[in-house]
N, C-alpha and C positions, 0 to 999 in steps of 0.2 A: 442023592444028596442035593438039599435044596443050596441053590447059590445065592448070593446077598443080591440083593437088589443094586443097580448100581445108578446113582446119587449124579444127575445132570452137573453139568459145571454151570457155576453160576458164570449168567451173562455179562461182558464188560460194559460200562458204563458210557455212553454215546455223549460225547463232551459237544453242548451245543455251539453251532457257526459263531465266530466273532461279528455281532454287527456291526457294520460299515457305518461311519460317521457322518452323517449326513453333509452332502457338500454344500458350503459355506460359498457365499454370492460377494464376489469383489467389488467393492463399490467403485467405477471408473475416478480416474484422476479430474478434480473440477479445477483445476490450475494450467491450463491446456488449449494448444491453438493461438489462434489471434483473437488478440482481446479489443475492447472498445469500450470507453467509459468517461465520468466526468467526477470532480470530486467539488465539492464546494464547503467553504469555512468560512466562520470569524476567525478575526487575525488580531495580533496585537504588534506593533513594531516599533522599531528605534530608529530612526533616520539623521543621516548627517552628511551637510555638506559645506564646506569649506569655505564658500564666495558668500554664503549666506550671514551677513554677520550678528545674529542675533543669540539666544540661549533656544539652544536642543535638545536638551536633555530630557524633555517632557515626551512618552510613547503617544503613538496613535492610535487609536482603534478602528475598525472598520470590517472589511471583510473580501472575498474573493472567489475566486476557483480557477479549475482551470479542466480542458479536454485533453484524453488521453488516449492513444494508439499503442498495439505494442504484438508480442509475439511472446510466449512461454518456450524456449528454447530447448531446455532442460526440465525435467522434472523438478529442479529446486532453482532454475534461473530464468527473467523473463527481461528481455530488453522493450521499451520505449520509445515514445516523441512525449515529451509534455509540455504542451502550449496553453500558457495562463498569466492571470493577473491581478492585479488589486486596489481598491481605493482607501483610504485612509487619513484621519484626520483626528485634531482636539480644537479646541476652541481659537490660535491663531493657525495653525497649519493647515496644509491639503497637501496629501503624497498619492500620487498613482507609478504604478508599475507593471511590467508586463515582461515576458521573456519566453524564450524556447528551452527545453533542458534532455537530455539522451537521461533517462533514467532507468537502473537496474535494480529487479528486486530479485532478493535472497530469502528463500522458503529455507531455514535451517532444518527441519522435519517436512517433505513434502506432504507429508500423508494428513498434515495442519497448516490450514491456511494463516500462518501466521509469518509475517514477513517481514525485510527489513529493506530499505531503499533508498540508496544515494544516488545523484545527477548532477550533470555538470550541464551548463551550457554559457549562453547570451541574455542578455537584457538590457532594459533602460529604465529610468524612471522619472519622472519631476517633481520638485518640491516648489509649494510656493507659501507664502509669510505673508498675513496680513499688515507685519510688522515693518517691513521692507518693500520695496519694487524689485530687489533682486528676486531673482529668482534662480534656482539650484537644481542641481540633480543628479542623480547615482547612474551608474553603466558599466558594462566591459561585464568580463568574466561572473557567473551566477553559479549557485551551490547550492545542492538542497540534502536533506537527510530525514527519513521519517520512518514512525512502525506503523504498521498496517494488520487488522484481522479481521479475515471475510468470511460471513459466511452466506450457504446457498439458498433458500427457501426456498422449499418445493422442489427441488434438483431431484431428490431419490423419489420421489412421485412421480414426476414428469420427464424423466429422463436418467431412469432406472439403471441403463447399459450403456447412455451416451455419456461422453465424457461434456467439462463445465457447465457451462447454464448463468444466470444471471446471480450477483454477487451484490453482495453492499456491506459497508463495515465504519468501525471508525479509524480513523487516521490521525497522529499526530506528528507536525511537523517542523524543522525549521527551514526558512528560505532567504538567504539573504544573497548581498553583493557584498563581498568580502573588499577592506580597501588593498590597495596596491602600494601602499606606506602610510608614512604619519605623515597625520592630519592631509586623508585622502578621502574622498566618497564613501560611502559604507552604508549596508541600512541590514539589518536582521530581523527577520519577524517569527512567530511563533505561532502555529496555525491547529485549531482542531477540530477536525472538519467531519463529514460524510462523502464517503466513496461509492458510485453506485457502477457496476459494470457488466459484460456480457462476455464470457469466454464459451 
């Protein structure tokens, strides 16, 4: 009796490996360290002072800057020293000012150099009138507030795995001396500058 032939099982189907996703390269944090830098503007301001008895209400223009120290604490917080100043004028005025300020920036997204920065400190300033011999001027308590966004040139070239690198961006600010009542000292300016720094 011939017997049937018997018929191989067919082979299962070899399901190939999952490839592996290639890993993906972190770009370090450039908001990092101790920073150092300087930022310079045109300004525009209002100035007023009380002894002076002439009409104020005309701005000045001119311009400023100022150097800055500081430390990146936080991935989204950096404290400061900012030591600056400014000249300014129209056709009868001259105002110059200068001050110290503890300034903190707020990186709301750390992974975006985009930031926001308040400071308080000290200052002074002088006014003087072609208009008059008196002469005037603002002081005590200093305020500032400004946004900021930097970016790195060259950072992912030259400094592929190191964290910061040198930065520059534009800045807009206010900085005044707030008065301490009516019909007190006061001057506010409005500034927008370039930031250039190294963290």
């Amino acid at each position: 009796v011939e017997s049937e032939p018997i018929e191989p099982e067919p082979a299962e189907p070899v399901e190939p490996e999952p490839r592996k996703p290639a890993a993906t390269r972190l770009e370090p944090p450039r908001i990092s360290g101790t920073y150092l830098g300087m930022a310079i503007w045109p300004a525009i301001a209002w100035v007023y002072s009380p002894n002076v008895e002439v009409d104020q209400r005309a701005a000045l223009g001119g311009g400023g800057g100022a150097m800055r120290l500081g430390q990146a604490v936080l991935p989204w917080l950096t404290i400061g020293v900012d030591a600056g100043g400014a000249f300014l004028w129209n056709g009868d005025r001259f105002f110059m000012k200068g001050g110290l300020i503890i300034d903190f920036g707020f990186y709301p997204v750390p992974k975006y150099p985009f930031s926001i920065h308040t400071g308080f400190g000290f200052g002074a300033g002088l006014v003087l009138d072609d208009r008059t011999d008196t002469k005037g001027g603002v002081g005590g308590p200093r305020f500032t507030g400004a946004l900021r966004y930097e970016v790195f040139p060259g950072a992912a070239r030259t400094r592929p795995r190191k964290p910061g690198g040198w930065a520059l961006g534009p800045e807009l600010a206010w900085r005044g001396f707030t008065p301490a009542g009516r019909d007190k000292p006061m001057s506010n300016a409005i500034v927008l500058g370039l930031w250039f720094g190294y963290y």
